[in-house]
PANUTOR-822622 format. One record per residue (C-alpha): residue in one letter; y, z, x. Coordinates in Angstrom, 1 decimal. Layout:
% PANUTOR-822622
PT lolum     c2     c3     c1
PT     A      Y      Z      X
...
***
This chain:
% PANUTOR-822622
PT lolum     c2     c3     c1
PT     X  -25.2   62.5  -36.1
PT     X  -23.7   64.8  -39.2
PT     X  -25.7   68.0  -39.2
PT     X  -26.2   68.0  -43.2
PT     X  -27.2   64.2  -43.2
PT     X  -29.8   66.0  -40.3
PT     X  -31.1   68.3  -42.3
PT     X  -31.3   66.5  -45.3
PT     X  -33.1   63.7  -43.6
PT     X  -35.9   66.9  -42.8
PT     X  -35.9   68.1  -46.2
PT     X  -37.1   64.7  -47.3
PT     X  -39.5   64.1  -45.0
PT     X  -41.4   67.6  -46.0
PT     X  -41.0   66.7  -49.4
PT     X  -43.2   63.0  -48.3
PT     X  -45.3   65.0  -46.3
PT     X  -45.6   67.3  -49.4
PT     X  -46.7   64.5  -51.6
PT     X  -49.3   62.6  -48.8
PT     X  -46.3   59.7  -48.6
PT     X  -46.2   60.1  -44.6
PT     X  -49.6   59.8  -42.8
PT     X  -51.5   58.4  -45.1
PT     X  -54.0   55.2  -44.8
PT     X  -52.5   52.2  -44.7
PT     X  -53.1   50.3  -48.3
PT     X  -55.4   47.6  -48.2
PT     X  -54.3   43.9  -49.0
PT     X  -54.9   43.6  -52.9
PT     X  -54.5   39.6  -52.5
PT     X  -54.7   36.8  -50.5
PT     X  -52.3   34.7  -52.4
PT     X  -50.8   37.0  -54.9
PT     X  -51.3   35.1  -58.6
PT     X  -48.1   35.1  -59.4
PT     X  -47.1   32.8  -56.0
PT     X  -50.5   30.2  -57.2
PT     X  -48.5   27.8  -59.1
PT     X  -46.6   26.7  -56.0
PT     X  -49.0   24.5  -55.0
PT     X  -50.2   23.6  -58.5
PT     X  -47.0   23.0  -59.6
PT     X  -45.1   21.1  -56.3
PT     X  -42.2   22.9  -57.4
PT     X  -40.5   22.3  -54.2
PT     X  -41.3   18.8  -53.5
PT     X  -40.1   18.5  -57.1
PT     X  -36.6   19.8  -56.5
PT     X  -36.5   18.5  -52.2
PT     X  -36.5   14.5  -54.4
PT     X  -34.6   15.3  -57.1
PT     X  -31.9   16.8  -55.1
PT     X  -31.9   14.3  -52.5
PT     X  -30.5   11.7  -54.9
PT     X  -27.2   14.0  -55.5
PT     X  -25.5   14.3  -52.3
PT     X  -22.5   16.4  -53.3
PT     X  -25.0   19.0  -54.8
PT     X  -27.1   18.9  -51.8
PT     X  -23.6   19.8  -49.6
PT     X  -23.5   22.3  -51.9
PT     X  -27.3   23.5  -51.4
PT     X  -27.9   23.0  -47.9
PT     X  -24.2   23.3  -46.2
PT     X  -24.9   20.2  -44.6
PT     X  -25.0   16.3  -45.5
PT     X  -28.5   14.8  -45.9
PT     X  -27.9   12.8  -43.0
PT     X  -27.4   16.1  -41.0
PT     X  -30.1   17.6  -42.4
PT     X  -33.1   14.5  -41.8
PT     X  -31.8   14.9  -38.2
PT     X  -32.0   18.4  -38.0
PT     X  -35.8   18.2  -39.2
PT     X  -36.8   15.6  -37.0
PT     X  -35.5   17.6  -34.0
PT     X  -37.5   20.8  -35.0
PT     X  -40.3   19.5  -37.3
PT     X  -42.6   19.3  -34.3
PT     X  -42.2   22.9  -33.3
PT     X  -42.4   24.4  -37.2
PT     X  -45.3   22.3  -38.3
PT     X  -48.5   24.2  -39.0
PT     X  -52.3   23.4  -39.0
PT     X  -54.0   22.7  -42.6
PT     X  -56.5   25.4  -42.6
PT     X  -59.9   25.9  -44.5
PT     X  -57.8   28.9  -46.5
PT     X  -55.0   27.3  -47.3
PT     X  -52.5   24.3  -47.0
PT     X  -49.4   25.9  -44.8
PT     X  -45.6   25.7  -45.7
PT     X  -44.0   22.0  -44.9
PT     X  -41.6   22.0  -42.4
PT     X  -39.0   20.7  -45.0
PT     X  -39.8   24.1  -47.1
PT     X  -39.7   26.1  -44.0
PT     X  -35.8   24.5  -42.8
PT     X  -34.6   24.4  -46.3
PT     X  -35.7   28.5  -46.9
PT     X  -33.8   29.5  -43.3
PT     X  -31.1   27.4  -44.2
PT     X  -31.2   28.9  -47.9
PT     X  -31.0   32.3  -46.2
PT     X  -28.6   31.9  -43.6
PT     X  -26.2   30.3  -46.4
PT     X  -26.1   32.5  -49.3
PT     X  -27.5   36.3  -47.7
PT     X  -30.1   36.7  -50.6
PT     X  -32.8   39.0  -49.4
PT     X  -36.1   38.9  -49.2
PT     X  -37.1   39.8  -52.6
PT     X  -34.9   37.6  -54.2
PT     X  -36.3   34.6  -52.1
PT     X  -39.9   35.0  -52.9
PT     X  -38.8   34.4  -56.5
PT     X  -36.9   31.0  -55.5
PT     X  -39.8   30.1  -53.4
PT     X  -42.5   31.6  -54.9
PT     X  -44.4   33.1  -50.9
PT     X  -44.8   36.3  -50.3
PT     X  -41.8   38.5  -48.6
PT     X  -44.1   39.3  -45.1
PT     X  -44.6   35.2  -45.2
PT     X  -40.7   34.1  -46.0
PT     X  -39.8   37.1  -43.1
PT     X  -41.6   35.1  -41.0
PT     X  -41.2   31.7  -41.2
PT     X  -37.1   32.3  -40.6
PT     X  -37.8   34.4  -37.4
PT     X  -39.6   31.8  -36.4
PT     X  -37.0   28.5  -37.7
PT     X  -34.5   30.5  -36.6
PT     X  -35.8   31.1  -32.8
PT     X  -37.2   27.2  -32.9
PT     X  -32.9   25.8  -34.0
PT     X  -31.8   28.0  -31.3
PT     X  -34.2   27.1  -28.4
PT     X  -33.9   23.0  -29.5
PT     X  -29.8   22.9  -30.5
PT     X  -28.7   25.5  -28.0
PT     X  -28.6   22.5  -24.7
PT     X  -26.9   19.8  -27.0
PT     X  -24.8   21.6  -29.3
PT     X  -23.5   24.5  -26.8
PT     X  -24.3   23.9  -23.2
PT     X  -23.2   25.4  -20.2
PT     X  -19.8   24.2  -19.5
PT     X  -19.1   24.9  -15.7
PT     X  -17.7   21.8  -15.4
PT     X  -14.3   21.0  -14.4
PT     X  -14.3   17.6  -16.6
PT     X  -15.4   19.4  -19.8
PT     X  -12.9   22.2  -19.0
PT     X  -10.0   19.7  -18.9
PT     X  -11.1   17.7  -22.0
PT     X  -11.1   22.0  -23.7
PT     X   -7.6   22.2  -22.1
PT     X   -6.0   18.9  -23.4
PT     X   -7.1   19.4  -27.4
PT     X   -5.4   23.0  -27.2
PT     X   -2.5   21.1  -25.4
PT     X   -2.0   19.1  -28.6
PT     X   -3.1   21.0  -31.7
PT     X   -1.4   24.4  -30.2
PT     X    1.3   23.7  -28.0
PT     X   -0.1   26.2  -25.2
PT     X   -1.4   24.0  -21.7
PT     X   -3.9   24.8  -19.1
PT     X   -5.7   26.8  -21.7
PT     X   -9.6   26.8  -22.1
PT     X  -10.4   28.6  -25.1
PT     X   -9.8   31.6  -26.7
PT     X  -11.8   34.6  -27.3
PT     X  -12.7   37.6  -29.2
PT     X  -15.2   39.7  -30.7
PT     X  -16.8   40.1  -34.4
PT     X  -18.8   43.0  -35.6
PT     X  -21.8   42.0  -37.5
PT     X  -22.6   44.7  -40.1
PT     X  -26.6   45.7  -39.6
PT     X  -28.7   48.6  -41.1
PT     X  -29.1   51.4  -39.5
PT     X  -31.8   50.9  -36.7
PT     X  -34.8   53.2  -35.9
PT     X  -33.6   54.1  -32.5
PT     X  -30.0   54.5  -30.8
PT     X  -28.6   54.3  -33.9
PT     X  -25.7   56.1  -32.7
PT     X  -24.9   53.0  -30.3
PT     X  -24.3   51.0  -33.2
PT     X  -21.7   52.6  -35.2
PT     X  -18.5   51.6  -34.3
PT     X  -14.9   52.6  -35.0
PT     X  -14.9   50.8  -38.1
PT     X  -17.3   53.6  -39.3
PT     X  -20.4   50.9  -40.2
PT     X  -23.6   50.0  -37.9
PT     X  -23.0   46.9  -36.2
PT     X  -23.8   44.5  -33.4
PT     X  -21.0   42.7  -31.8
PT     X  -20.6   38.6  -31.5
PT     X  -18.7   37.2  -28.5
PT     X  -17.4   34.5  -28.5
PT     X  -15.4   31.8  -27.0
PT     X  -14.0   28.8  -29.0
PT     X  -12.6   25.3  -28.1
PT     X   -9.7   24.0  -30.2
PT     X  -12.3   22.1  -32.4
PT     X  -13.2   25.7  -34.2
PT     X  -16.5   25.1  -32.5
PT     X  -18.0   27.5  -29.8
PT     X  -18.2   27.2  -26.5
PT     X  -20.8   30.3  -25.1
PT     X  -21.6   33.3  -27.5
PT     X  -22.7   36.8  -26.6
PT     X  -25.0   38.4  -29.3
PT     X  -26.5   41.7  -29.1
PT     X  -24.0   44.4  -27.8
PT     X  -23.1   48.0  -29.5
PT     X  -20.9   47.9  -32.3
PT     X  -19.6   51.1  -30.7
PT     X  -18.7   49.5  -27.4
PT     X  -15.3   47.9  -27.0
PT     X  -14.0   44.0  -27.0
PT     X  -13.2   44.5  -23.1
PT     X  -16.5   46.0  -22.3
PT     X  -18.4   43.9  -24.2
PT     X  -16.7   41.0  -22.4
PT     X  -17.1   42.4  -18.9
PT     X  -20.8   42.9  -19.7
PT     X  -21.4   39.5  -20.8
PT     X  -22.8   36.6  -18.4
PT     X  -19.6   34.2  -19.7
PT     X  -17.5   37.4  -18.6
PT     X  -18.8   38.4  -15.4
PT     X  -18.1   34.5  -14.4
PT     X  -15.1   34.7  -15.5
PT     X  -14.0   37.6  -13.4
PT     X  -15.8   36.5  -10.3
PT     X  -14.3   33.3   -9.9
PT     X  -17.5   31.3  -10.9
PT     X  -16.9   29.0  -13.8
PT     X  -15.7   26.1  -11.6
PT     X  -12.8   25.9  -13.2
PT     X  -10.7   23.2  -12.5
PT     X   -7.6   23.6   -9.7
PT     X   -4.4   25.1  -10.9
PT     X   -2.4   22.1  -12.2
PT     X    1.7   22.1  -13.0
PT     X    2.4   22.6  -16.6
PT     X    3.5   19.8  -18.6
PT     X    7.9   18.6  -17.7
PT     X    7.5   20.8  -14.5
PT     X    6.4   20.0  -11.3
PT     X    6.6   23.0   -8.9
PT     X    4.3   26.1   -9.1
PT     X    1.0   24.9  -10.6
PT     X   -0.9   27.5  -12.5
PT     X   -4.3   28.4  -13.6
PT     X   -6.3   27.3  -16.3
PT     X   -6.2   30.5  -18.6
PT     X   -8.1   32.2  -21.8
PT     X   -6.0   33.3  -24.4
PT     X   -7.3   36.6  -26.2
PT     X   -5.5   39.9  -27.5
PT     X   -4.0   43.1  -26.5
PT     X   -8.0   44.6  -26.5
PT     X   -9.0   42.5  -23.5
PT     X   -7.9   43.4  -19.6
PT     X   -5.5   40.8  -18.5
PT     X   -6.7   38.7  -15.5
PT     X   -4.9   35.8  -13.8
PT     X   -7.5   33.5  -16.1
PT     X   -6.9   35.8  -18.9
PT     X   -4.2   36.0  -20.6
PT     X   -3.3   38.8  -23.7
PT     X    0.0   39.6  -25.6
PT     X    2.9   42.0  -23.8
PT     X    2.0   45.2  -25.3
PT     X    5.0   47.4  -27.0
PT     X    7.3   46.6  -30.1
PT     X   10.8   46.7  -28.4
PT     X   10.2   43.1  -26.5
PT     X   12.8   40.9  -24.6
PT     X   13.3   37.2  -26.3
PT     X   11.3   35.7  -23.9
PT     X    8.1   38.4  -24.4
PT     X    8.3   37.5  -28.2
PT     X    8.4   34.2  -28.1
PT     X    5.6   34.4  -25.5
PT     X    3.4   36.1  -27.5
PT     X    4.2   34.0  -30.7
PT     X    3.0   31.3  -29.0
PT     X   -0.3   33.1  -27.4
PT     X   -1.0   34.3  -30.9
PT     X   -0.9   30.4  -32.3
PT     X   -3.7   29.6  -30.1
PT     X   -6.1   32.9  -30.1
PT     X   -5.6   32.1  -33.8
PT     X   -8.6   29.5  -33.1
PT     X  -11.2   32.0  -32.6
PT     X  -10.1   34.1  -35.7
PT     X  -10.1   31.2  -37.8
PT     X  -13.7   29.8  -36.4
PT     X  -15.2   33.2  -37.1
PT     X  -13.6   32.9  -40.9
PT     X  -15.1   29.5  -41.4
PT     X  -18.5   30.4  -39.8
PT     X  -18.5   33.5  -41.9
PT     X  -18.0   31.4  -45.0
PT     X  -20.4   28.9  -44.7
PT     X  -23.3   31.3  -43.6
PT     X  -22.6   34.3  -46.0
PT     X  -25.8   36.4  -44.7
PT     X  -22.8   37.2  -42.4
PT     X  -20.8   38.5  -45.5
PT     X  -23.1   41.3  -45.7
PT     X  -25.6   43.6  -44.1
PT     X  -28.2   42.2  -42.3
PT     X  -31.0   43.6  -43.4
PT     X  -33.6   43.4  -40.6
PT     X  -33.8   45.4  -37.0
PT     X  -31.2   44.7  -34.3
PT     X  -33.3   41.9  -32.7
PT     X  -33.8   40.0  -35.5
PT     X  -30.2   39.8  -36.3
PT     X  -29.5   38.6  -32.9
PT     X  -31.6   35.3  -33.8
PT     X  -29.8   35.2  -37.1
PT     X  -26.5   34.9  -35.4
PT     X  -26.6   32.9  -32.9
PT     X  -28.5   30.5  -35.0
PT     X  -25.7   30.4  -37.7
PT     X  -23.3   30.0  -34.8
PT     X  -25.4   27.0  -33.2
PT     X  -25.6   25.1  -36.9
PT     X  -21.8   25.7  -37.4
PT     X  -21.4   23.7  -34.1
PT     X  -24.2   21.0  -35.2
PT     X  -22.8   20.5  -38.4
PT     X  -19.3   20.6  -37.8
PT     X  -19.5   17.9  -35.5
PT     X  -21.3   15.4  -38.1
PT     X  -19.6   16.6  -41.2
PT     X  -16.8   18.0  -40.2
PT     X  -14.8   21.1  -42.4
PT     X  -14.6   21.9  -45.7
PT     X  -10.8   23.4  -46.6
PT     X  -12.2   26.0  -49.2
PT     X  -14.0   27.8  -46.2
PT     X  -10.8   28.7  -44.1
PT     X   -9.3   30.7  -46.9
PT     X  -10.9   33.7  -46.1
PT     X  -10.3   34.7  -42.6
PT     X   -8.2   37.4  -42.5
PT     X   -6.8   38.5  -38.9
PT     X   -8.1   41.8  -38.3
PT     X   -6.3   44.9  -37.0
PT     X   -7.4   45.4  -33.0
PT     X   -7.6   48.6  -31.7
PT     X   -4.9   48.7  -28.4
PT     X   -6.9   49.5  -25.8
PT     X   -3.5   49.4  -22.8
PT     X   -2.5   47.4  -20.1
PT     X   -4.5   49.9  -17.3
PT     X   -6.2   47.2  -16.0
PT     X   -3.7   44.5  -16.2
PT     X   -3.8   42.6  -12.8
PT     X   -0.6   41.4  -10.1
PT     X   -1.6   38.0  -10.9
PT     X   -2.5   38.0  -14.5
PT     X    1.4   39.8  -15.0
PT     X    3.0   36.8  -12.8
PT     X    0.6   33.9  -14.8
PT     X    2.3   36.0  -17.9
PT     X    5.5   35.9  -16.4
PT     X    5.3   32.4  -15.4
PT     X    4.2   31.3  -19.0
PT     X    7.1   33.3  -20.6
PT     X    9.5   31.8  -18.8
PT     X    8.2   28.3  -19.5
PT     X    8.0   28.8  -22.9
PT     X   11.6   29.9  -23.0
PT     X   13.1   26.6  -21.8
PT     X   10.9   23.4  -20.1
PT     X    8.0   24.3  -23.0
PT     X    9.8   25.0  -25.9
PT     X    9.2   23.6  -29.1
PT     X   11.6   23.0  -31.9
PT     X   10.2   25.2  -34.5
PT     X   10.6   28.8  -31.9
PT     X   14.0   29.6  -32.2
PT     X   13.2   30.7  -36.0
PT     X   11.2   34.0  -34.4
PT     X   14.2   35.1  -32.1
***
């Protein structure tokens, strides 16, 4: 931590302790219902605008980021785990008040404070009920939408879309990392500032050619690196010990000696492993290393684009989060398990994969660049040189 932002941080707190701010009793609740939040009820001001919107289904894409289709099966599969008891006190929030506020949220970033004004519920209430949406659309989407896929079937059905929309075979996804900007958090907030010079948690991911995800990894130091993080990870440690149940190495398409693995594609961050494959590192490159890593880099361009289109449909990624590190885990992977929900029922909007820029990756080396991962390399180079050429690659020579 910066010495002067140490000791100004203590000069501060003896100026609160100075004016009773720090240690003193905690303020009693002035209201049960705050008046201003009363008309709610009164007034069905949501139940007004859940029918009226309902008959416009362009401007409830527009609202709720999904169809209305989508969204009555989405609240069927979670209204029996967000529905509350009518008490003597008061009549508790609807469950189609309580998915459309989460979704609200996770779509547009607004804070609290602003939300309690759309909504008219009190910021402690509306911080609640999405913590608790949130966890509910993780624990009941998370076995349909993203399951487990150690199986060589599903593996091969991942390998055959990349096949055809990216020209690169036996590949099973790609993967990289994504720094989620957070506040600063109360403890070991050192571990989360990362080289970017922000506070962050890091998002793991692998994709399938779909721009969907395949397993995520939430939760790890923004200060730690891609490789680490990936290491670290359960998807990783699998990976690396030979447990996915990959399918068998299989020939490559128009040859029929030498079968090879079934690979990842990532970048020049991540330790090459004979399922892993990254770029050559280095700028003075044979023909064959260019065109090899031209044609890596038009399929690990799948994860950077899914993380662009997630990021654009559920802006409270755009921008801080502004709750602790826990909390923000929940909030990503539940924006990552609607993007795969409703990208398989609805599909993509064009508009959202303008604004994914690829960002600059910090070179971590080829130290622990395996014999095998360098032959797979070597094999693939060579194969995209002459039996798996395409007609467009002479142009990067």
């Amino acid at each position: 931590m910066d010495y002067n932002y140490y000791m100004r941080s203590l000069q501060v707190i003896s100026i609160a302790e100075s004016f009773g701010y720090l240690n003193s009793p905690r303020k009693e609740r002035e209201f049960w219902v705050h008046p201003f939040n009363k008309s709610r009820e009164e007034n069905e001001r949501f139940k007004k605008f859940y029918l009226d919107i309902r008959q416009y289904p362009q401007k409830f894409f527009e609202y709720y980021r999904m169809s209305i289709q989508s969204f009555d099966e989405l609240l069927e599969n979670v209204r029996p785990h967000i529905t509350k008891q009518i008490t003597p006190f008061r009549n508790p929030v609807s469950a189609e008040e309580r998915l459309t506020l989460t979704i609200r949220y996770l779509s547009t970033g607004t804070n609290f404070v602003a939300l309690q004004y759309e909504f008219l519920l009190g910021r402690s209430t509306i911080a609640t009920i999405i913590r608790e949406t949130c966890s509910v659309l993780w624990t009941i989407l998370q076995p349909k939408e993203m399951p487990d896929p150690n199986n060589p079937d599903k593996w091969l059905e991942i390998a055959n879309q990349f096949y055809i929309k990216t020209n690169f075979p036996n590949c099973i996804g790609a993967v990289d990392g994504k720094h989620i900007r957070c506040i600063n958090p109360k403890k070991e907030g050192t571990m989360f500032f990362n080289y970017k010079k922000y506070f962050s948690i890091v998002l793991m991911a692998v994709v399938d050619a779909d721009y969907c995800f395949t397993t995520i990894d939430v939760g790890a130091y923004g200060r730690e690196s891609d490789s680490t993080v990936f290491k670290d990870c359960p998807f990783g440690k699998k990976l690396y010990s030979e447990e996915l149940n990959l399918p068998a190495p299989t020939c490559l398409p128009n040859v029929t000696d030498s079968p090879q693995p079934f690979v990842i594609v990532a970048d020049e961050a991540f330790g090459l492993h004979k399922n892993l494959l990254r770029p050559y590192p280095g700028r003075r490159l044979t023909d064959k290393r260019r065109i090899f890593n031209y044609r890596l880099s038009r399929a690990r361009r799948i994860v950077e684009c899914t993380f662009g289109i997630l990021a654009n449909k559920w802006r409270v990624l755009h921008t801080p989060i502004l709750v602790e590190p826990d909390f923000t885990d929940i909030i990503v992977k539940t924006c990552c398990i609607l993007h795969n929900y409703v990208r398989r029922r609805d599909g993509y909007i064009f508009e959202y994969t303008l604004s994914n820029p690829l960002e600059g990756i910090q070179n971590y080396g080829n130290a622990g660049a395996r014999h095998q991962g360098i032959d797979v390399c070597d094999y693939f180079a060579e194969y995209f040189l002459n039996a798996g050429s395409v007609t467009f690659q002479p142009r990067i020579i």
